[in-house]
C-alpha positions, 0 to 999 in steps of 0.5 A: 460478498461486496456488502463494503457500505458504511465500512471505513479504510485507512490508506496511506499514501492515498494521494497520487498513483497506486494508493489513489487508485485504491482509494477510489475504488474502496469510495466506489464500493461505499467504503468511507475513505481515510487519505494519508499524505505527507508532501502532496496536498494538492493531490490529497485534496483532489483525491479527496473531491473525487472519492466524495462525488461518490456519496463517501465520506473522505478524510484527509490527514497529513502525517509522515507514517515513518515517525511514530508520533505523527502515526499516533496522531493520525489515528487519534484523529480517525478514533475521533472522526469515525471510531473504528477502522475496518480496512488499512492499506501500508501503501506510503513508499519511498527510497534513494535508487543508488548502487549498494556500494554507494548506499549510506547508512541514512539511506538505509534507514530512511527506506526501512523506516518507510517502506517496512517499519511504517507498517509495524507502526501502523499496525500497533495504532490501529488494531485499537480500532479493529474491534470486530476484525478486520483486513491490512494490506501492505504494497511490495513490489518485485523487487523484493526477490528480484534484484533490481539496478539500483534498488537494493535499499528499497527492494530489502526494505520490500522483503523486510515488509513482506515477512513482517506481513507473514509474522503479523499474520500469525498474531493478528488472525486469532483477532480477526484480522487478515494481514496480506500483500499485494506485490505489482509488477510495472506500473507506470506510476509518478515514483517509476518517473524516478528512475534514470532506465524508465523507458527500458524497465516499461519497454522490457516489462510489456515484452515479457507480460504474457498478458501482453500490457503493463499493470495499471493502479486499477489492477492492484485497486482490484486486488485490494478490494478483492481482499476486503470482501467476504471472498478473501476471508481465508487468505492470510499472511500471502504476497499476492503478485499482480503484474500479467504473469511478467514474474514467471517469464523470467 
């Protein structure tokens, strides 16, 4: 069920918070590690130490997943290093938190591109490599059927990934290939530091968890690996919420 050694997996944004921990999860398993960054390379590089103290391979690319000739260039470099993928995570996320009134257009685009079109990117280069099947999961958050203060570029931007996953689904499982989402709850990860009412948002989110503690990164990175073994093999096309039951509470 967890036989992962050998496999290889792609995660974008594997550098620092939710992808991170994904990534060191999968190196925990056996799985060879493929670590996209764009900004941060010192954190790449760290990441990059801890996955290999695990007897993994790590490769580390630099490329922004919203610009379609980077996105070509990274999975060329992953054809040469490893010739075949078996596991991709859309995890790379980013977006302007502003009232909707106060959103232009660049703002827009810049959040769909990231957050949703990065992922029909990701999947046009990298079922290539996907020859015997494989599994893609994309990272939402609640905030795609939920309405946020100040999220409503990102939060569209999360339900457009949400239904692009279901629509992938449908084409890709005649190859084999399972396409699902994993949505977290809270968690106290560097791009929540972003936000102006952060402590209100954690402080609100522990008291309405029935669980009675915020989702870590550890909490998704389960999730993931969960959705690579042979247990998850009829799961397709599902937003899977990871948050301590926080979304039922209203």
């Amino acid at each position: 069920m967890f036989q992962l050694n050998g496999k290889v997996a792609l995660i974008t944004g594997g550098s620092r918070g939710i992808g991170r921990a994904i990534a060191l999860k999968f190196a925990q398993n056996g799985i060879h590690v493929v670590v996209n960054y764009v900004r941060h390379r010192r954190d790449a590089q760290s990441t990059a130490r801890e996955i290999e103290d695990h007897g993994v391979k790590c490769f580390v690319v630099k490329a922004n997943v919203a610009n379609d000739e980077d996105v070509k260039g990274m999975f060329s470099l992953i054809q040469k290093e490893f010739g075949t993928l078996h596991f991709m995570v859309s995890n790379a996320a980013s977006g302007v938190l502003k009232p909707a009134l106060e959103l232009s257009s660049r703002h827009w685009n810049w959040a769909m591109d990231i957050n949703a079109r990065a992922l029909l990117s990701l999947v046009r280069e990298g079922v290539a490599l996907m020859q015997q099947g494989g599994r893609i999961m994309a990272v939402s958050s609640l905030g795609a059927v939920r309405a946020i203060e100040n999220y409503t570029a990102v939060g569209a931007s999360k339900a457009a990934l949400e239904s692009l996953v279901r629509h992938l689904a449908v084409e890709l499982g005649p190859r084999g290939i399972n396409v699902n989402t994993i949505s977290a709850g809270a968690v106290d990860t560097e791009a929540l530091k972003k936000f102006p009412n952060r402590q209100e948002i954690l402080e609100t989110a522990i008291s309405k968890t029935p669980l009675g503690r915020l989702t870590t990164p550890e909490d998704v990175a389960d999730v993931a690996l969960f959705l690579c073994s042979d247990l998850a093999s009829m799961i397709q096309g599902q937003t899977i919420v990871v948050d301590g039951g926080y979304s039922i509470h209203g």
